[in-house]
C-alpha positions as CSV (number, residue, x, y, z in Angstrom):
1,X,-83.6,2.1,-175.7
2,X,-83.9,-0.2,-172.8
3,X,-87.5,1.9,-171.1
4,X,-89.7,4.5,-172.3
5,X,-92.4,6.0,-169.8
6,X,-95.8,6.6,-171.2
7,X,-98.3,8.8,-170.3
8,X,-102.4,7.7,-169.2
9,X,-105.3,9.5,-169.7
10,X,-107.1,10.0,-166.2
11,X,-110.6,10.6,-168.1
12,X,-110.5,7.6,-170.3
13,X,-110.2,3.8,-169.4
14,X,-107.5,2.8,-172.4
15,X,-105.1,3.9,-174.5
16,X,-103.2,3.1,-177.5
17,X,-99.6,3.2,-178.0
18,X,-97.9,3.6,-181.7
19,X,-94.2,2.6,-181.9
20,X,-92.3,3.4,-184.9
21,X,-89.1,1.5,-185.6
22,X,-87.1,1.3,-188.6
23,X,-88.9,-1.6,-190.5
24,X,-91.9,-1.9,-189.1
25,X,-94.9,-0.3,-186.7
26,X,-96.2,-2.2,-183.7
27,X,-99.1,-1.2,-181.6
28,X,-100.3,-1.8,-178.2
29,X,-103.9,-1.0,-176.4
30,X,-104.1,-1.0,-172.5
31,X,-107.1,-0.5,-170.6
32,X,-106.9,0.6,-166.8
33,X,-109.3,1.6,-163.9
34,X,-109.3,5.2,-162.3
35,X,-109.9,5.4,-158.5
36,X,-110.2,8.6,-156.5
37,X,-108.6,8.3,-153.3
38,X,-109.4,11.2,-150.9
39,X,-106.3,11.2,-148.5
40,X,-107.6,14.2,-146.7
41,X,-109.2,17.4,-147.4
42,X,-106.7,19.6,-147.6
43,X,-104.5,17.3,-149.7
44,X,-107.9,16.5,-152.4
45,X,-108.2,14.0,-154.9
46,X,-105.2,11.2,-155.3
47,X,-106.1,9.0,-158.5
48,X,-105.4,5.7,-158.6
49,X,-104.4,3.5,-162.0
50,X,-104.7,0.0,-161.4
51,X,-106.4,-3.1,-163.0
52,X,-103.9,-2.8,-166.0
53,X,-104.3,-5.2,-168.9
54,X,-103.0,-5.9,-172.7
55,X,-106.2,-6.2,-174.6
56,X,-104.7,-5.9,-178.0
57,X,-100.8,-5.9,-179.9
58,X,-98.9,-6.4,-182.4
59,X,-96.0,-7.1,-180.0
60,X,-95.1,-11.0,-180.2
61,X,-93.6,-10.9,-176.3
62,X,-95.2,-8.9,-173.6
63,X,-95.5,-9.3,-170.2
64,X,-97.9,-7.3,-167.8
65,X,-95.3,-7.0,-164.5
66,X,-97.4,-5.0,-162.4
67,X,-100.8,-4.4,-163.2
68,X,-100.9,-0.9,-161.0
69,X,-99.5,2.3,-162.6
70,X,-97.6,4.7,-160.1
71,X,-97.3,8.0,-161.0
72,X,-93.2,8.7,-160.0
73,X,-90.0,8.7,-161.6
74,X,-88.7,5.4,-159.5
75,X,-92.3,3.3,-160.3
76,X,-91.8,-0.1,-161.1
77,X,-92.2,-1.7,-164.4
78,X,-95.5,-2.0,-165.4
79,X,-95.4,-3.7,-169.2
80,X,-92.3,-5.3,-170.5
81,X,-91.9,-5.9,-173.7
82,X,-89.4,-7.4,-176.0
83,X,-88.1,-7.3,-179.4
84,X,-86.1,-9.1,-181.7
């Protein structure tokens, strides 16, 4: 597997992530910011993920790319992480 996308909680300000491999379990905790945008009435509420951070993993490499979460199938990286 070379990407996996993973969901956010819009009501909560971090999240945990358990992967399972073969030989071992590795965890990750992020902790974001949600900001309302209102792009007009009749369109409501956008929200906003940004301030993105590791705070806590197991992982031994891990990079923070882009520390602002887009909701779409083309968004950027946001986390890279790499295992041996």
């Amino acid at each position: 597997m070379s990407s996996v996308q993973l969901p956010v909680d819009p009501e909560l300000s971090e999240v945990v992530f358990t992967f399972t491999f073969e030989d071992r379990v590795e965890t990750m905790r992020l902790t974001y910011k949600t900001r309302a945008e209102v792009i007009s009435p009749d369109c409501g509420v956008l929200l906003n993920y940004e301030n993105l951070e590791v705070v806590d993993t197991s992982f031994e490499l891990y990079s923070v790319v882009n520390n602002q979460l887009l909701i779409d199938a083309n968004a950027p990286v946001n986390v890279e992480i790499r295992i041996d």
